[in-house]
Each structure stands twice: as C-alpha cells, then as structure tokens.
Backbone as CSV, one residue per row, in Angstrom:
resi,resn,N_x,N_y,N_z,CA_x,CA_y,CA_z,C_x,C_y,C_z
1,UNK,22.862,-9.005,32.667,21.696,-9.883,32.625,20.494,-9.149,33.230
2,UNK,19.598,-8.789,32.335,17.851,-8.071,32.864,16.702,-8.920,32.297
3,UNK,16.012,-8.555,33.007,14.324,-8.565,32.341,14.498,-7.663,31.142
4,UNK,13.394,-7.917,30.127,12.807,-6.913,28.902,11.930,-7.174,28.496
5,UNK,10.944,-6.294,28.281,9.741,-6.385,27.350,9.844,-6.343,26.011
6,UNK,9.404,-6.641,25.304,9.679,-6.838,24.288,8.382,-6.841,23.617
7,UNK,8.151,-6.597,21.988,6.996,-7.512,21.259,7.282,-8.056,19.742
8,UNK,6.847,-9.053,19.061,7.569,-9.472,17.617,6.339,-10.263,17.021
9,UNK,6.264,-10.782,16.022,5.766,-11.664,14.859,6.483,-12.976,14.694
10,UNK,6.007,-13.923,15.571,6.529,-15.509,15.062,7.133,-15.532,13.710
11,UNK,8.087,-15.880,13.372,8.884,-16.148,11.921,9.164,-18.023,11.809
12,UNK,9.244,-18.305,13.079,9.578,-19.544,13.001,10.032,-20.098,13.700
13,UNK,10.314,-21.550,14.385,10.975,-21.806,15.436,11.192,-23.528,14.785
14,UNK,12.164,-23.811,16.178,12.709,-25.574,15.791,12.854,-26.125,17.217
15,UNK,12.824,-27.275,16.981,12.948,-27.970,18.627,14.495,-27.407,19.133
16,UNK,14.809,-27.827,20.147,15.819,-27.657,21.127,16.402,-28.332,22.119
17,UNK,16.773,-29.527,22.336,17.103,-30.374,23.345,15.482,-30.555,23.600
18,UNK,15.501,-31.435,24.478,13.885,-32.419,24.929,12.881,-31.953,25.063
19,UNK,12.685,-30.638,25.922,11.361,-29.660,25.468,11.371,-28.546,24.982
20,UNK,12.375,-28.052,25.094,12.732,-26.599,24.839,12.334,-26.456,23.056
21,UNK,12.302,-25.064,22.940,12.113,-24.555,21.552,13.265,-23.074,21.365
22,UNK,13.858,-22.906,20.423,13.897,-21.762,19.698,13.155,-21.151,18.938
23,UNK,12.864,-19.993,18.921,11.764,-18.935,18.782,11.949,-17.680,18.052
24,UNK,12.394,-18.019,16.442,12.702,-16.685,15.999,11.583,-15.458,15.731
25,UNK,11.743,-14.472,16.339,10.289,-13.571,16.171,11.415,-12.019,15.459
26,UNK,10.378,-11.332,14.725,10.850,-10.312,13.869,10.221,-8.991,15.086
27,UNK,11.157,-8.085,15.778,10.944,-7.510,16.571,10.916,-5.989,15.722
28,UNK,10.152,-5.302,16.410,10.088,-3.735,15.527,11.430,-3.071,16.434
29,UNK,12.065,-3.258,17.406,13.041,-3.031,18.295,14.269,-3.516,18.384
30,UNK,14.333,-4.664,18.214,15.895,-5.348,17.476,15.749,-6.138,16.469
31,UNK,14.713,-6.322,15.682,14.881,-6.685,14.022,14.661,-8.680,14.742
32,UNK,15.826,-8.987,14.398,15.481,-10.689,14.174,15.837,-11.100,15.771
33,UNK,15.135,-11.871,16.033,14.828,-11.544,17.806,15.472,-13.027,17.621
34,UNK,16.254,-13.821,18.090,16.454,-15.560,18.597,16.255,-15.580,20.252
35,UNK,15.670,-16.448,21.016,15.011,-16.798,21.941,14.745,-18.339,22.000
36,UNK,14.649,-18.835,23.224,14.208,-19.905,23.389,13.426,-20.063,24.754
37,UNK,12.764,-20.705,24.468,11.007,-20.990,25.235,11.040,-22.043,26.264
38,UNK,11.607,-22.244,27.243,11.751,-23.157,28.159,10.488,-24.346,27.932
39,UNK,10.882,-25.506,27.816,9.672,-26.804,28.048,8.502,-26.685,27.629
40,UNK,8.907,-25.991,26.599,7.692,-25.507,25.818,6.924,-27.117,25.003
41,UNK,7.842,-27.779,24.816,6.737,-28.746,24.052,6.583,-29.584,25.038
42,UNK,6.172,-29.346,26.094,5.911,-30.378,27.627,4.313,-30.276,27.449
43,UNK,3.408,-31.070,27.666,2.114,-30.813,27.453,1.028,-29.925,28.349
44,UNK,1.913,-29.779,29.395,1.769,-28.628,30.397,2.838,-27.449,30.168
45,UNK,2.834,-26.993,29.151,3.322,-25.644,29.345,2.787,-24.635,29.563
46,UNK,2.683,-23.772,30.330,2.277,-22.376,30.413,2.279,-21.873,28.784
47,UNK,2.990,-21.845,27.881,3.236,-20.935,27.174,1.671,-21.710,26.165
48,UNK,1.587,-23.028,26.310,0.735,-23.702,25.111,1.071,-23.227,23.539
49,UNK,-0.240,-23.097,23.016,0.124,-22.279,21.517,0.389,-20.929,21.491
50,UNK,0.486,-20.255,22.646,1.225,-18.922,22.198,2.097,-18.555,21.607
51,UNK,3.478,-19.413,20.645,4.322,-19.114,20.226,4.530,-19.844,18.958
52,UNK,3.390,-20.204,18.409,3.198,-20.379,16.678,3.444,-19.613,15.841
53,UNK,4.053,-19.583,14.906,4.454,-18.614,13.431,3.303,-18.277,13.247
54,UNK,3.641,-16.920,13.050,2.707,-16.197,12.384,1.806,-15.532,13.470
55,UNK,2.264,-15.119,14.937,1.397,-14.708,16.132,2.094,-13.937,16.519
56,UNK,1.667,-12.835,16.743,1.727,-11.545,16.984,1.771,-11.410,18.319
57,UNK,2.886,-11.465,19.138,2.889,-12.009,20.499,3.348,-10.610,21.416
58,UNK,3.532,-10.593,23.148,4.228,-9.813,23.869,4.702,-10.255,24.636
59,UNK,6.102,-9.677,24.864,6.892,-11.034,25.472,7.876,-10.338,26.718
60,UNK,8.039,-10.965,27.987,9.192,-10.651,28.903,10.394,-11.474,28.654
61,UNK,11.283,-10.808,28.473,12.304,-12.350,28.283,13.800,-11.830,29.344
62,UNK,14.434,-12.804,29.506,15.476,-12.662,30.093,16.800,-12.825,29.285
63,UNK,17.799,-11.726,29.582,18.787,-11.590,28.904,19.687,-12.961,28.609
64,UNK,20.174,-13.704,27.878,20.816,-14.752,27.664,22.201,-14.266,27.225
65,UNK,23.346,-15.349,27.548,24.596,-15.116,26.452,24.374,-15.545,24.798
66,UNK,23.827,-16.581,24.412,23.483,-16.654,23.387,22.209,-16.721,23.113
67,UNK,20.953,-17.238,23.541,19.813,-16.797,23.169,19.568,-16.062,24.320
68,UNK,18.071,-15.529,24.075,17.230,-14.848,25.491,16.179,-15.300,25.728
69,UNK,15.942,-15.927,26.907,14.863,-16.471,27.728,13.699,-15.925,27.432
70,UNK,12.202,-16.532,27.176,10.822,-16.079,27.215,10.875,-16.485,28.659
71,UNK,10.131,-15.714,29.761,9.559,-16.298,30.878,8.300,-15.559,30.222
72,UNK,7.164,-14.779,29.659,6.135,-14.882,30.128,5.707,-14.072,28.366
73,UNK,4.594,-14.998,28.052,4.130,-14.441,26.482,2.808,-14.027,26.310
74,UNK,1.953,-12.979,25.655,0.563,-13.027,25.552,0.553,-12.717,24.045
75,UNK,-0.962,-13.027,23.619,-1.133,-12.776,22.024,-1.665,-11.465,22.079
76,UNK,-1.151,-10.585,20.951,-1.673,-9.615,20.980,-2.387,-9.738,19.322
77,UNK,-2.294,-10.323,18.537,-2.869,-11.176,17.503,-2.790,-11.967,17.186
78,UNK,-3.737,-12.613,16.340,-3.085,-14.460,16.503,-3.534,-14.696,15.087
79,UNK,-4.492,-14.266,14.146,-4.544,-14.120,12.972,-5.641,-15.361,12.662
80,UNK,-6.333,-15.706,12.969,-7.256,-16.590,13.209,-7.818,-17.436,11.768
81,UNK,-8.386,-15.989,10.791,-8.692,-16.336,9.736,-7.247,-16.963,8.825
82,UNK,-6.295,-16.524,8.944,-4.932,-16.948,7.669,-4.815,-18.475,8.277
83,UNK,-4.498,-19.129,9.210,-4.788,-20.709,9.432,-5.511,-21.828,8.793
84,UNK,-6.763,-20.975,8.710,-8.485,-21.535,8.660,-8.258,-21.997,6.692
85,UNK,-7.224,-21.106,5.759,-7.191,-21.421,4.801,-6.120,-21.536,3.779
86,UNK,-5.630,-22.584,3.237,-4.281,-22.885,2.773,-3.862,-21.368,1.947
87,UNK,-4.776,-21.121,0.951,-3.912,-20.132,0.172,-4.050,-19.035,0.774
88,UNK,-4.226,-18.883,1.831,-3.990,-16.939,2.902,-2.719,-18.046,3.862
89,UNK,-2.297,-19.081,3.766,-1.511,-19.685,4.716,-0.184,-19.523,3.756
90,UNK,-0.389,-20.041,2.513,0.919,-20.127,1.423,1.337,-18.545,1.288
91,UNK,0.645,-17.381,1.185,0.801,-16.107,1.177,1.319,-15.492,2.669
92,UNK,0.970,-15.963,3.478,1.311,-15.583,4.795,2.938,-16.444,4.615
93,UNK,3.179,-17.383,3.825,4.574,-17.973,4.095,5.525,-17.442,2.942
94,UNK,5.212,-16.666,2.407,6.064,-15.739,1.337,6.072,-14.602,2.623
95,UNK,5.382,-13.743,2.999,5.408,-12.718,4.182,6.761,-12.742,4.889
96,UNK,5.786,-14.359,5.162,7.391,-14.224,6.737,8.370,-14.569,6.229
97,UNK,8.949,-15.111,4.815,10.317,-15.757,4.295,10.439,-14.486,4.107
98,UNK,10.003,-13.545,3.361,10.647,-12.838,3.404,11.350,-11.492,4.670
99,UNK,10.336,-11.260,5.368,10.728,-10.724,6.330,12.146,-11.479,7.442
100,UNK,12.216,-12.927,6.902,12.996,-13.273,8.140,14.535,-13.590,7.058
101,UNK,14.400,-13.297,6.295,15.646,-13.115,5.060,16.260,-12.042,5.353
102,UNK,15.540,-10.253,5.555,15.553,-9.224,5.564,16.246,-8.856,6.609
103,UNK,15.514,-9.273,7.639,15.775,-8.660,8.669,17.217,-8.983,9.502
104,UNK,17.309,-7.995,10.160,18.836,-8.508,10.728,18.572,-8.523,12.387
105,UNK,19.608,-9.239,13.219,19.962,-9.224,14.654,20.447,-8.025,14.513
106,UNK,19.823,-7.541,16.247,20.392,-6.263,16.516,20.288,-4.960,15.960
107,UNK,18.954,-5.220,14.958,18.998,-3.708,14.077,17.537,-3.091,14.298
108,UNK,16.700,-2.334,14.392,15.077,-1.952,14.533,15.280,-1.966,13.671
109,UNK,13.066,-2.812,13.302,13.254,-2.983,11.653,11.590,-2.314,12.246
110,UNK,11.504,-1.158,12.268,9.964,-0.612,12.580,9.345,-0.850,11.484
111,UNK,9.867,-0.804,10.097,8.701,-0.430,8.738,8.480,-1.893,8.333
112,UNK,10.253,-2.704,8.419,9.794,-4.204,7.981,8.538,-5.005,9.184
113,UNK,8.638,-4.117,10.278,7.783,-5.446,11.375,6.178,-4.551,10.818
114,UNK,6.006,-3.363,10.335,4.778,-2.944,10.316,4.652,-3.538,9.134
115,UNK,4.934,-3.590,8.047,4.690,-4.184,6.497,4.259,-5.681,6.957
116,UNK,5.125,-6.376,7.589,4.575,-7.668,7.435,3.086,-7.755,8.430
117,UNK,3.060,-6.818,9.599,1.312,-7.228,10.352,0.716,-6.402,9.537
118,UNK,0.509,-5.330,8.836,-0.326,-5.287,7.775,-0.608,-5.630,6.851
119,UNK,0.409,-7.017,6.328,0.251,-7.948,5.559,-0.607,-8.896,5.847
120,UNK,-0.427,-9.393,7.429,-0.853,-10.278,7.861,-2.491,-9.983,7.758
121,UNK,-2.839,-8.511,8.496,-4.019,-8.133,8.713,-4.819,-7.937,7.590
122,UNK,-4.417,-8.023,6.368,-5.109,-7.680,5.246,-5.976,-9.286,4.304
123,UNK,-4.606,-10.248,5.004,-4.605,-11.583,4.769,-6.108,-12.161,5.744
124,UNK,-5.829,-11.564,7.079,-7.106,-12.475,7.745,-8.291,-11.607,7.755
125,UNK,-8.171,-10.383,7.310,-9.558,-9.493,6.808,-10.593,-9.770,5.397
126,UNK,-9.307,-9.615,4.850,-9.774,-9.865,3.665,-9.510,-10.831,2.524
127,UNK,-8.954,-11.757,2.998,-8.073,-12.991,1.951,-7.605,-12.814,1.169
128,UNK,-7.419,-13.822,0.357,-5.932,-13.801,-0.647,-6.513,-12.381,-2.188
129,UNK,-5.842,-11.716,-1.538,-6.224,-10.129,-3.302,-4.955,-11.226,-4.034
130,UNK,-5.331,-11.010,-5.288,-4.401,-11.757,-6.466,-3.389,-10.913,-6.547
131,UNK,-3.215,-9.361,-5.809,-2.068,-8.877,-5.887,-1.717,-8.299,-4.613
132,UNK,-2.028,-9.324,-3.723,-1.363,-8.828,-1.910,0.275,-9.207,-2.312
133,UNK,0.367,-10.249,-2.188,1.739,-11.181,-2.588,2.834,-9.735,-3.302
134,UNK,2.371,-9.481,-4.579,3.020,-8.592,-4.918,3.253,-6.857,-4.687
135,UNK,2.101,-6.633,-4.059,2.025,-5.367,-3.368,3.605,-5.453,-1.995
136,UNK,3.227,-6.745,-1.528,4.023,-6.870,-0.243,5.276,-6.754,-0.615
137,UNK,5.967,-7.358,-1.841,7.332,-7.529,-2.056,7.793,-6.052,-2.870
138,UNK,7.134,-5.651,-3.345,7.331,-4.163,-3.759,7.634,-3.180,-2.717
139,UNK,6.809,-3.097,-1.734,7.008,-2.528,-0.411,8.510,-2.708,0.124
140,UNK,8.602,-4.507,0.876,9.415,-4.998,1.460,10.976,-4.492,0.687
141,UNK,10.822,-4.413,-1.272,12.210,-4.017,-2.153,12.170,-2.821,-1.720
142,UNK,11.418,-1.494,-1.227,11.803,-0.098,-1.068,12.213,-0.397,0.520
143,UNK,11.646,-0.888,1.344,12.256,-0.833,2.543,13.607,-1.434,2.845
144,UNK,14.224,-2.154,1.874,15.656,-3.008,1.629,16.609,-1.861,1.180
145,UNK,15.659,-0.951,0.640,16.482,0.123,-0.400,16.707,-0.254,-1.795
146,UNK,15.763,-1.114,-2.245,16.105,-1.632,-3.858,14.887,-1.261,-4.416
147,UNK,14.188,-0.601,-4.465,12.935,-0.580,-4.660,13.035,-0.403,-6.490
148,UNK,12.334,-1.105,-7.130,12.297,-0.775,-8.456,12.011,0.864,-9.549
149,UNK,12.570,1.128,-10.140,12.191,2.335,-10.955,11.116,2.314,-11.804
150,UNK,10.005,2.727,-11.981,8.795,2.331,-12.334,8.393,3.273,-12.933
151,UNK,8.784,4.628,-13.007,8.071,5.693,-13.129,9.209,6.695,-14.447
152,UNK,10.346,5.914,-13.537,11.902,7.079,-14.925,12.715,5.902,-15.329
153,UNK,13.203,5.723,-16.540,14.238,5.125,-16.499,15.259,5.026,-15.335
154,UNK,15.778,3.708,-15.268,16.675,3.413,-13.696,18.475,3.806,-14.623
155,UNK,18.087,3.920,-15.834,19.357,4.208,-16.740,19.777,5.843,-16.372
156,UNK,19.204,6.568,-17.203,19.153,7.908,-17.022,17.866,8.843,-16.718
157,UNK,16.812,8.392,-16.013,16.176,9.355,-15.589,14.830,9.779,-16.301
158,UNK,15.090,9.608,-17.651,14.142,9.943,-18.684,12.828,8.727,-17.897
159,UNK,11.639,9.930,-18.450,10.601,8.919,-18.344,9.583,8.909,-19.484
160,UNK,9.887,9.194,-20.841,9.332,8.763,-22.113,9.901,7.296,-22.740
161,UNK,9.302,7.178,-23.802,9.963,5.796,-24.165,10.412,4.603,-22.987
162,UNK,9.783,4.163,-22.393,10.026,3.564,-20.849,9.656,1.898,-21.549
163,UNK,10.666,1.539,-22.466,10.188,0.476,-22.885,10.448,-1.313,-22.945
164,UNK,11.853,-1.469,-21.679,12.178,-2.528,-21.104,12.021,-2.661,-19.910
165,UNK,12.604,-3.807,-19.090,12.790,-3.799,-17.460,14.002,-4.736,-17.497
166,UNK,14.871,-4.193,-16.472,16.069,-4.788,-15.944,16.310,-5.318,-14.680
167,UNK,16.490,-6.252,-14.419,16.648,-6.365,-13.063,18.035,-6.226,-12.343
168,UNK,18.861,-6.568,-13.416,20.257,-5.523,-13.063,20.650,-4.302,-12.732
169,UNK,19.722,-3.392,-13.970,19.719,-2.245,-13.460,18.433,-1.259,-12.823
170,UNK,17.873,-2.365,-12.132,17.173,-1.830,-11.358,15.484,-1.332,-11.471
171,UNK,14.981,-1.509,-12.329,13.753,-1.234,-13.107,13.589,-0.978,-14.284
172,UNK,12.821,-0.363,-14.456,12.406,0.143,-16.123,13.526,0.909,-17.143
173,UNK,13.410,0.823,-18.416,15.083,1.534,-19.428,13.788,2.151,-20.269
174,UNK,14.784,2.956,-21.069,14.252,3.721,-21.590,14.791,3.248,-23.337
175,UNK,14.531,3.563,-24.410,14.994,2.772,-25.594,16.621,2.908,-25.679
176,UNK,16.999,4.371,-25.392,18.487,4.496,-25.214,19.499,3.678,-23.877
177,UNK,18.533,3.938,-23.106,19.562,2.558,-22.188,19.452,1.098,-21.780
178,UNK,18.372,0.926,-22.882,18.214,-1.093,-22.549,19.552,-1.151,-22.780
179,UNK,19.667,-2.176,-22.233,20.655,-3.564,-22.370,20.347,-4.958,-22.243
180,UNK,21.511,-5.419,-22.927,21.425,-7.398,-22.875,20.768,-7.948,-21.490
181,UNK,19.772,-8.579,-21.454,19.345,-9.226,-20.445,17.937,-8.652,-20.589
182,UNK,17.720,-7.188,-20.943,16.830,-6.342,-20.478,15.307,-7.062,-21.115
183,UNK,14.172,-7.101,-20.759,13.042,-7.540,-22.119,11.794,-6.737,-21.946
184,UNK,11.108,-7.042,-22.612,9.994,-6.140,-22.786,8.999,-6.504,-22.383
185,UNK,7.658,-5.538,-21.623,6.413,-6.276,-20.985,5.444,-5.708,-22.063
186,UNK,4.707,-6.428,-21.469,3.229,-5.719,-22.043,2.886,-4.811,-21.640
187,UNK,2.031,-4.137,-22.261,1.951,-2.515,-22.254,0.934,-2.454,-21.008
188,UNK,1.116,-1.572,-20.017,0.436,-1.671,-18.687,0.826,-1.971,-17.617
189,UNK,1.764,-2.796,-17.761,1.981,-3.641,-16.771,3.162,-2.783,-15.658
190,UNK,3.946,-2.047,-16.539,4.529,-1.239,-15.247,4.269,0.070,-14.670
191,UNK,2.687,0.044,-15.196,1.729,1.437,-14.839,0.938,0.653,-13.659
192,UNK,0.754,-0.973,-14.024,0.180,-1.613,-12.190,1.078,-2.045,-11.975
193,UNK,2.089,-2.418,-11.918,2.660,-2.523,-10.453,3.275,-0.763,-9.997
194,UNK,3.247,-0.141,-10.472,3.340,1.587,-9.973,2.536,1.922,-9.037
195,UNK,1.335,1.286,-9.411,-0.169,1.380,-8.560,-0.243,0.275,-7.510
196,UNK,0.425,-1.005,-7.783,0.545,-1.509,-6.060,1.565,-1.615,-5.084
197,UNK,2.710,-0.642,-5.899,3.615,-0.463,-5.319,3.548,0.833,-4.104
198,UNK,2.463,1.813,-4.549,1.968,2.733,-4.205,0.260,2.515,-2.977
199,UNK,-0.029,1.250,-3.528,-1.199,1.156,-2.249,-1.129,0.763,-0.968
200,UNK,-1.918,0.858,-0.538,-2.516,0.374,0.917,-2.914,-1.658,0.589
201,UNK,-2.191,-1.822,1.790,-2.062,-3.193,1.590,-3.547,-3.512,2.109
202,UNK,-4.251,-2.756,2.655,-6.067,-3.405,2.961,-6.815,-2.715,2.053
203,UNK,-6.080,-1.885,1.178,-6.908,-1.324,0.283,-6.365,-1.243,-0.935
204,UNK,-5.986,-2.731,-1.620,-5.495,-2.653,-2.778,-6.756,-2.238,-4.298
205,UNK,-6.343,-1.545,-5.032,-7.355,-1.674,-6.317,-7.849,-3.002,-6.601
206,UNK,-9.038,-2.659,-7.372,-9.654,-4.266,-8.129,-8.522,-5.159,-9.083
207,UNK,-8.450,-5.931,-9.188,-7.130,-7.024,-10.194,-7.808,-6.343,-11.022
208,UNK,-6.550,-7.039,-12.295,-6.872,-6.882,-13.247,-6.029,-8.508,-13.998
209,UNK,-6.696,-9.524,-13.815,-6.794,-10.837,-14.344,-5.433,-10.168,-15.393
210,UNK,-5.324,-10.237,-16.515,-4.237,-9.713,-17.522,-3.721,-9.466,-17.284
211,UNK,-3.348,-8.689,-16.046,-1.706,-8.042,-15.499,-1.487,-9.063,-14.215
212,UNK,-1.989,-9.227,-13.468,-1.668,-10.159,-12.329,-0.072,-10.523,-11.999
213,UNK,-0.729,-11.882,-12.795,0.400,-13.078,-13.660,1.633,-12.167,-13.690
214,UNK,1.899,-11.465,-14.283,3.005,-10.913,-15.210,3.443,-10.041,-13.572
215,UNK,2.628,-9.094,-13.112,3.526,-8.018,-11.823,3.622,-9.136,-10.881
216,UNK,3.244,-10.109,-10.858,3.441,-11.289,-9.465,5.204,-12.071,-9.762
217,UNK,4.721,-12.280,-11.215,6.118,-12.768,-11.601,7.606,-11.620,-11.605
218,UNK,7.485,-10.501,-12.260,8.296,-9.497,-12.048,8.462,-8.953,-10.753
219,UNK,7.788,-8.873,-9.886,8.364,-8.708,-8.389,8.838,-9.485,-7.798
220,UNK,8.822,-10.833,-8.267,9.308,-11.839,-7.259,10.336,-12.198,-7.505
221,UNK,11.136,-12.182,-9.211,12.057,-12.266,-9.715,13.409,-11.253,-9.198
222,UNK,12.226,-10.143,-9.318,13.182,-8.780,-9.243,13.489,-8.954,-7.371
223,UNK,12.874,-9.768,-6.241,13.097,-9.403,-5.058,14.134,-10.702,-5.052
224,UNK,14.045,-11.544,-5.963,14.845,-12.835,-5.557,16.781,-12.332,-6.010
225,UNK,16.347,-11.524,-7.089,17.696,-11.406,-7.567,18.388,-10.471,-6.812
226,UNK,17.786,-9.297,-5.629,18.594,-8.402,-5.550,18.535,-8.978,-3.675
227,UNK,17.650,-10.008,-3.352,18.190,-11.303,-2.276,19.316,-11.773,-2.338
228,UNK,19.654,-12.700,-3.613,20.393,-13.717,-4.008,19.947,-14.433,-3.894
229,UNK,18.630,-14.858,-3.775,18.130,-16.828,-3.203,16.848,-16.480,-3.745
230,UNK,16.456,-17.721,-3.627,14.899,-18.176,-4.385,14.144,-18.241,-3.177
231,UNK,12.751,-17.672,-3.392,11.856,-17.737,-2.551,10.976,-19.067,-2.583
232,UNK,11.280,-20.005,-1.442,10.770,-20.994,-1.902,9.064,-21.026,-1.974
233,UNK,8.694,-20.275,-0.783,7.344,-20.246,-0.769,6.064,-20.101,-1.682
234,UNK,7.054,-19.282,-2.725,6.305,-18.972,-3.763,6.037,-19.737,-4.894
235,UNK,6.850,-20.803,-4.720,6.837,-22.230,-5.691,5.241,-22.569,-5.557
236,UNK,4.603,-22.443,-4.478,2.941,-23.218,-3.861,2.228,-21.864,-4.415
237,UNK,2.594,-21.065,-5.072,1.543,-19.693,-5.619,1.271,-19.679,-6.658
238,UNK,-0.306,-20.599,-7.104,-0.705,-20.020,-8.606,-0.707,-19.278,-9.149
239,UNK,0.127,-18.818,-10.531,0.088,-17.486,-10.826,-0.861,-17.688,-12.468
C-alpha cells in the first residue's frame, strides 16, 4: 500500500454507495485506471468538478485492493470549448468510447492516451472538422494493430487494380483477391481516407463534402467489426 502520482483523461464514472464515485480515467502509465473519489458528490467536496469526463486531470492516489483512492486532483485541461457545444460534445463521446473499449488495466497505453488529448485538443481549438471523427478511428485501428490497408491490396500486396474493400480481410483487394462480402467505393475515396489516416489531427486537410459521408461510414464500420460491438455514440453523428 503507497502513495502515486499519477495523470489520465476522465472516460467516465458512476455513483458508489452515498457519496462516493468511481472514476474511470485512461492513464498513459497503466492504460484503464479504476479509482474511486471519496464523498465526492457531498456538496462540499474538495474535489468539486475536477473529475468530469472528458478532464484532463493529475492525480495522487492511494494504493487500494480493488480500486485506488484519489486523495488529491488538479486540472491540467479541462477542455472548456467541447462542453460549450453539443456536436464537439457527441464527437468527444465517440473519442472516449472508444478509447475506454481499447484500453486495458494494467497495460501503458502512451499513443492511445496521446491520440485521444489530441483529439480532444483539436475538438476545443478548432471544432467539429467533418473528418476529425474519422481521422481519430483510423489512428486509434493502427494503434490496436488493425489498421486498414489503403495503399496495397490486404490480399496479396499488389497495389494496381485496388478495386474493393473488405473488412474481413482487412482493407482494400485488388480484382484478383476480392471476395464475397467485399464491395466497391467510389473512386477517391480510399485515396482520402489514406490522407486522414496519415494527418495531423489539428491539421486535417479541407473536406471534401463527396467523400466525407462514405470515409466516416467505412471507418466506423471497419473499427466496429474488428471491436466486435457497435459504437453507440456514433448513432448522434450526422453523416
């Protein structure tokens, strides 16, 4: 039993006996952090709103047998602008579903905890890009290790004739290795998502209205299937 410092990204929390809270935060140091927040919903708490989803917090906590104690929290971001507006709020809740799907107890998740605050930061800089959402889950599939084939056939390698997508087998086919299931996009479309699979999440390219729709839907499909579960968040995302 010690003290530890610690720091994470609110993912979510639930009540706990009469004041108390549980406090799941996505740590760059042990991945899916569980904690609970002493009397936290007492109207005098020390902690107040410091431990809202989606806050970028620093934390001392004390070692627990099954959870670990917060005694003392500060914000080190709090994301001010993504609150202030539903659709940087509905995008910020695809972020963290997915990050808190991903991530595991007990594992450093350095690239998943940096992907999601530069998600976040791109969200309260610059609001909703029509292709943050999908930039993010493209990212989040290479950091899982599933990342889509975009560039060679995911069949054999070839990168001419690149003229289905699979989500079975993993990205793009080539005419010799489609298969059943496999279908065909419109022409472009897996030359952008190549390009936001490849950007800077504060510095995505200009949309392109015509492709949007279509790489928003194919990444989310392609991250749900190689999940196993449906992202619910994304049900509230006009596409």
């Amino acid at each position: 039993m010690a003290l530890y410092n610690d720091q994470g990204i609110v993912l979510r929390s639930y009540s706990f006996g009469e004041a108390d809270k549980v406090v799941i935060l996505l740590s760059p140091n042990r991945g899916k952090l569980r904690t609970v927040a002493k009397g936290v919903r007492k109207t005098k708490s020390r902690f107040g709103g410091r431990l809202e989803t989606l806050t970028h917090v620093d934390l001392v906590l004390y070692e627990g047998k099954n959870l670990d104690m917060i005694t003392q929290v500060s914000i080190i971001e709090a994301f001010p602008s993504v609150r202030e507006d539903l659709d940087r709020v509905v995008a910020a809740g695809t972020m963290i579903e997915v990050a808190d799907v991903v991530a595991q107890e007990e594992e450093p998740a350095r690239r998943l905890f940096l992907l999601l605050q530069r998600g976040l930061r791109a969200l309260d800089d610059s609001g909703t890009h029509p292709d943050l959402v999908t930039a993010y889950l493209l990212k989040a599939a290479e950091i899982v290790g599933v990342a889509p084939a975009l560039s060679h056939c995911a069949g054999c390698g070839a990168k001419e004739a690149l003229s289905r997508f699979s989500f079975a087998e993993g990205g793009v086919l080539c005419d010799r290795c489609r298969t059943p299931g496999s279908y065909a996009l419109r022409p472009g479309v897996i030359d952008y998502l190549a390009i936001l699979a490849g950007a800077d999440l504060s510095a995505l390219p200009d949309p392109d209205a015509a492709m949007s729709g279509e790489a928003m839907g194919i990444s989310r499909r392609f991250m749900e299937y190689h999940l196993e579960r449906k992202l619910d968040s994304m049900e509230l995302i006009d596409v």
